[in-house]
N, C-alpha and C positions, 0 to 999 in steps of 0.2 A: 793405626795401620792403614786404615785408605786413607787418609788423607796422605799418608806414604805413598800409597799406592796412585793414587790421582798426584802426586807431586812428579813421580816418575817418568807416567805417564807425557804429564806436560811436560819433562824433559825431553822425551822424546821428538816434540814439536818444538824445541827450540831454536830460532831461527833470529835471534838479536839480542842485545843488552837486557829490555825491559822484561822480556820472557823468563830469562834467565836469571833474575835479579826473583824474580817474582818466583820461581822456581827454588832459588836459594831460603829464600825466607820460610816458605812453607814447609818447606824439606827440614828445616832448620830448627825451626819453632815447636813444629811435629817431632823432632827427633829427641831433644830435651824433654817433652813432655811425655812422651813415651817411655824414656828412662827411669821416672819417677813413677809412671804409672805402674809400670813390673815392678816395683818395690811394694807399691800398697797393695798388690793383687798380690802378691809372697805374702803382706805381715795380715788381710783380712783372711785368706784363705787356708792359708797354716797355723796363726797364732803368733804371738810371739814369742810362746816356748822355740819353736822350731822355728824360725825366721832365719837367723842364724845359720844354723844348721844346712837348710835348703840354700839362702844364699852363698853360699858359699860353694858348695856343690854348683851351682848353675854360672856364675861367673866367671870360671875359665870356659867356660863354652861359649857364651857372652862372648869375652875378649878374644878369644880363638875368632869367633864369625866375624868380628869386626876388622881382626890381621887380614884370614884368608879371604873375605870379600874383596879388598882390591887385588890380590894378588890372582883369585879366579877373576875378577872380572881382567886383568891384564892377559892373564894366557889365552881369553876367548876373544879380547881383541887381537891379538897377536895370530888366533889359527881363522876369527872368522874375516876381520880388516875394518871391524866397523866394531861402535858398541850397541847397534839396535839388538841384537840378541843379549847380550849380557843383562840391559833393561829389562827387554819382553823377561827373562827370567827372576831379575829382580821383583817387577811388581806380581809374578803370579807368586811369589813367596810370600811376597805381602799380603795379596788377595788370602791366601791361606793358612798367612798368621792370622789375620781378622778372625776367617770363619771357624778356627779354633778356639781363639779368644770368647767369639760372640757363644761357643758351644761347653766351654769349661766350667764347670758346677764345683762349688765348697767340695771337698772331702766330704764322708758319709758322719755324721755326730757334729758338725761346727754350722755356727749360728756363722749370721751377716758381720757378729765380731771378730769371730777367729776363735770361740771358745766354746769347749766342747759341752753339749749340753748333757 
């Protein structure tokens, strides 16, 4: 998620090819590896009794934020004329995916496996 959020950022200073090239790749690399990441933090932190279960539950919300992301971020170009505010909102999301991330603990009885002791 920061590296998300440091990717944004530098879009926001995008001002030629190389920037923006370099801006794609991080964003990019980051963003695959992130998606695999939420998978093993669902199967250590639930188990894989419930792995299942939870994902599937969370993946229309997933899919839903990734629809309505461009479609909010078009409406607040459209009311504000620019997308520095859509960014500035993007990365403080980010910023506070991290600091949820860095702050979220196992459920109460599960080991660093996923299984309840």
């Amino acid at each position: 998620m920061l590296i998300s959020a440091g990717a944004v950022a530098l879009l926001t200073q995008v001002n030629g090819a190389v920037t923006a090239y370099i801006f794609a790749v991080l964003f990019g690399l980051n963003a695959r590896g992130a998606a695999v990441l939420t998978q093993i933090l669902l199967a250590r932190y639930f188990g894989r009794r419930s792995y299942g279960a939870i994902s599937s539950v969370l993946d229309p919300f997933h899919k839903g934020g990734l629809g309505l992301g461009a479609f909010f971020a078009g409406m607040v170009f459209d009311s504000a004329g620019n997308y520095q505010t859509i960014f500035a909102i993007f990365l403080a999301n980010y910023l506070v995916s991290a600091l949820l991330i860095f702050l979220a603990r196992p459920p109460v009885g599960r080991t660093r496996e996923g299984i309840m002791e």
